[in-house]
N, C-alpha and C positions, 0 to 999 in steps of 0.2 A: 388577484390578491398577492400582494408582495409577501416571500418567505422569511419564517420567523429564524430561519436553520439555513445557513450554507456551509455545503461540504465541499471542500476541495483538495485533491490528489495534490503532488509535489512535483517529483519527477517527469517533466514533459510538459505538465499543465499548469500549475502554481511556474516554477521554478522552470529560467529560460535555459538555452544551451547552453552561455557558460556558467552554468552553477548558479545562476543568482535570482534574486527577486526586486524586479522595481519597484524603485518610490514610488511612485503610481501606486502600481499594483496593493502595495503595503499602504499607503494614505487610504485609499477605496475602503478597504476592510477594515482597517484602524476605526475609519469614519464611522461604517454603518454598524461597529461592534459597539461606539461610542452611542448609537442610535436605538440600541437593546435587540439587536440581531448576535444569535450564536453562533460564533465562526470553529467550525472544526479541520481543522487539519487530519488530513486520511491517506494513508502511505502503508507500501509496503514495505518502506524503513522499519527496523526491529528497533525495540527501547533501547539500544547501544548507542542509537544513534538520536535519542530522543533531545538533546541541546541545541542538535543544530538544526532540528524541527525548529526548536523553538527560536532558533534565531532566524530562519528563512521566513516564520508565518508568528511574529512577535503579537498579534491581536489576536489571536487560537484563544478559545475558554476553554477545548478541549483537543488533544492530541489521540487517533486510533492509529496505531503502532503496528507492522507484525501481519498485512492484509486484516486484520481487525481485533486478531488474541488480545492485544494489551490496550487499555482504554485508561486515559491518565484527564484527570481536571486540573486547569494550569492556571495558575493566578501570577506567576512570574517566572524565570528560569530554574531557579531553587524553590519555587513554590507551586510544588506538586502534591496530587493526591493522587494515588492509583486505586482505579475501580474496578477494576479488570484485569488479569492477566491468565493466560491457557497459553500452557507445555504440550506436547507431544510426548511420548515416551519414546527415548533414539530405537529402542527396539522394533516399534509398531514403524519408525521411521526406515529402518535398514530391511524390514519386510516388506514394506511399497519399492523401496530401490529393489529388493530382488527380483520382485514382481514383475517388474519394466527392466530389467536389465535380462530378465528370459526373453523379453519379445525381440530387443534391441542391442542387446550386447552392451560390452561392459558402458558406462558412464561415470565421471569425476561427481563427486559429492562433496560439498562445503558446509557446512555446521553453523550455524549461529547457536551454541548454546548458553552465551553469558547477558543476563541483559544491563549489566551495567555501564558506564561511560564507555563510548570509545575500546570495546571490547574487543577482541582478537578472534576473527575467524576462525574454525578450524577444518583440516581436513585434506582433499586432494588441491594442492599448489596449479591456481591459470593460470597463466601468464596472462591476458587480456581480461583480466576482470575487469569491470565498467564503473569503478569506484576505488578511490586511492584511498583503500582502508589496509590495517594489518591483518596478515593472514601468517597462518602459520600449518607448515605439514605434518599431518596426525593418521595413524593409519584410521581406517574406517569404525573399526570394533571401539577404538579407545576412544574416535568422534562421538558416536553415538552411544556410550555405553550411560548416557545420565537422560533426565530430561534434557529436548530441544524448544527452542523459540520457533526454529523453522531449518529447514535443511532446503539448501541449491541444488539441483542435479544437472547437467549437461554431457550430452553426446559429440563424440568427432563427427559422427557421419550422420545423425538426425538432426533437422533443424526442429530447434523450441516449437513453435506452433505443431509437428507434428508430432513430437514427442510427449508436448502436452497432450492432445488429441489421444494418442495412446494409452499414457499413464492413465486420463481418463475412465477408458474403455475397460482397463485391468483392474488397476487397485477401487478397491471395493470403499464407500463413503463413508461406513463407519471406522475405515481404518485410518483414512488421510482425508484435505480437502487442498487440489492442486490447483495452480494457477500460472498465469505468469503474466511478468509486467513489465515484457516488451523488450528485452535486454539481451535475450541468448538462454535466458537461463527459466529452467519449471520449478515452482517452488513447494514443498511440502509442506504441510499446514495442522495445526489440529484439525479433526476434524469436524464439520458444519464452520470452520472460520474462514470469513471469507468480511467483505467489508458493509455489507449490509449487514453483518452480523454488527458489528462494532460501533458502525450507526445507529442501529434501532436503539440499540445499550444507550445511549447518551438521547435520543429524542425520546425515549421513556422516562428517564431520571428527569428529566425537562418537561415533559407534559406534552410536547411538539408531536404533530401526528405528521405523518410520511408525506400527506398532503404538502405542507408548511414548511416541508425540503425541497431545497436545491442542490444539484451535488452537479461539480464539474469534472472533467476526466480526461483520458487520452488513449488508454490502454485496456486490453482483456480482463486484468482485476478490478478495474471501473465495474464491470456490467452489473455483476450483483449490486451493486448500490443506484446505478444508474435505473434497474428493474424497481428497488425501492423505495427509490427519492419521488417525491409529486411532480418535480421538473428536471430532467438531465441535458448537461450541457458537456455537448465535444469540441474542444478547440479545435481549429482547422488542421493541428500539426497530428491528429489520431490515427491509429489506424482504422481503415477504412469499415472494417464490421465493426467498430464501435460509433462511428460516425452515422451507420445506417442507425446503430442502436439507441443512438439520443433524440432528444424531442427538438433541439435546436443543434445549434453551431454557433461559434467564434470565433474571432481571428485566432493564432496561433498563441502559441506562450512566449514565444519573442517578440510577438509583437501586442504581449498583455491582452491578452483574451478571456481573461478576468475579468481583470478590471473593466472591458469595454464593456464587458454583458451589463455587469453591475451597477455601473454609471449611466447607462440608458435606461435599466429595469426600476431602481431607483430612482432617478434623476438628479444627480450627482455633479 
């Protein structure tokens, strides 16, 4: 049975190395949206950066924002509905960093807490951050002192997979829910949000049972969804424990691993 639902990630999977999304890939999903299939675009981009979501995945009916807090219905770039949105409070947020910064010593902390256009980071200055966004230096107290959409955390001396693995093991799930999406950096979350969470929210509103999902991916914040879609797909360019974790595989995302699944599964 063909899915009534596809979800698909951005960074790595949708979206190739340099930043973009092919014709291809965009005709493919255009088509089968045209065909009454729901296309979700699913990222751990926060709503700051919800335009140019919708300019990378222009056939999206809905947008999950934020590893899954913010869930938006899109009928055009100006023509949104928000369904969904979950904060953090920065306090429960600078208690998970305390948490993790006893096991591991100190760590840089980055803030997202605006979620309007094109909004300005805040918090400890990377120099390698892995996105040419504004950032701006804020001491920690004044970062965290409102609600957060999500807070960055990174170590000199831990790498990301282990420090997630840590923060893990420490901060407790009703206080945070962490992640990461393959970049350097562990991300703090409300807690229970994760992308299955963000998912179900929109194949509920829709009627679509988890069966009648497909969800493609590449990274750690994939699994949860990858756990609750009826068919998960890894592009070839994933890491390797997410690749054990899908039910198939694709070519990579420069080389539209999308698109090929899509065009075969359909016949396209």
């Amino acid at each position: 049975m063909k899915p009534r639902l596809i979800a698909t990630d951005f960074d790595g999977t949708l979206v190739r190395s340099d930043w973009t999304v092919s014709g291809r890939t965009n005709k493919v999903l255009k088509e089968l949206s045209s065909l009454g299939v729901t296309i979700v675009g699913i990222t751990g981009r926060g709503p700051r950066l919800r335009q140019l979501c919708h300019r990378d995945l222009p056939s999206a009916d809905f947008l999950v924002l934020a590893q899954g807090g913010f869930v938006y219905q899109v009928s055009g770039v100006d023509d949104v509905e928000a369904l969904h949105e979950t904060y953090i409070p920065g306090a429960d947020v600078a208690r998970a960093v305390a948490i993790v910064e006893r096991e591991v010593g100190p760590v840089k902390v980055v803030v997202e807490n605006d979620p309007t256009h094109e909004s300005t980071l805040v918090g400890d200055l990377i120099e390698d951050w892995p996105w040419p966004v504004p950032m701006r230096e804020m001491s920690r107290a004044d970062a965290l002192s409102g609600h957060v959409v999500k807070a960055f955390i990174r170590s000199d001396t831990v790498e990301a997979p282990r420090l997630l693995r840590t923060a893990r093991e420490l901060v407790p799930a009703e206080l945070a829910s962490l992640t990461d999406a393959g970049v350097g950096n562990v991300e703090i979350c409300p807690p229970g949000i994760n992308k299955d969470y963000g998912l179900s929210l929109v194949a509920k509103r829709l009627g679509i049972a988890a069966s009648d999902t497909i969800a493609f991916g590449d990274a750690e914040n994939d699994l949860s969804m990858f756990a609750w879609a009826g068919r998960s797909i890894a592009v070839a360019n994933a890491h390797d424990h997410v690749k054990a974790a899908a039910d198939e595989l694709t070519a990579s995302n420069d080389d539209d691993g999308v698109a090929v699944y899509l065009e075969k599964l359909f016949g396209l």
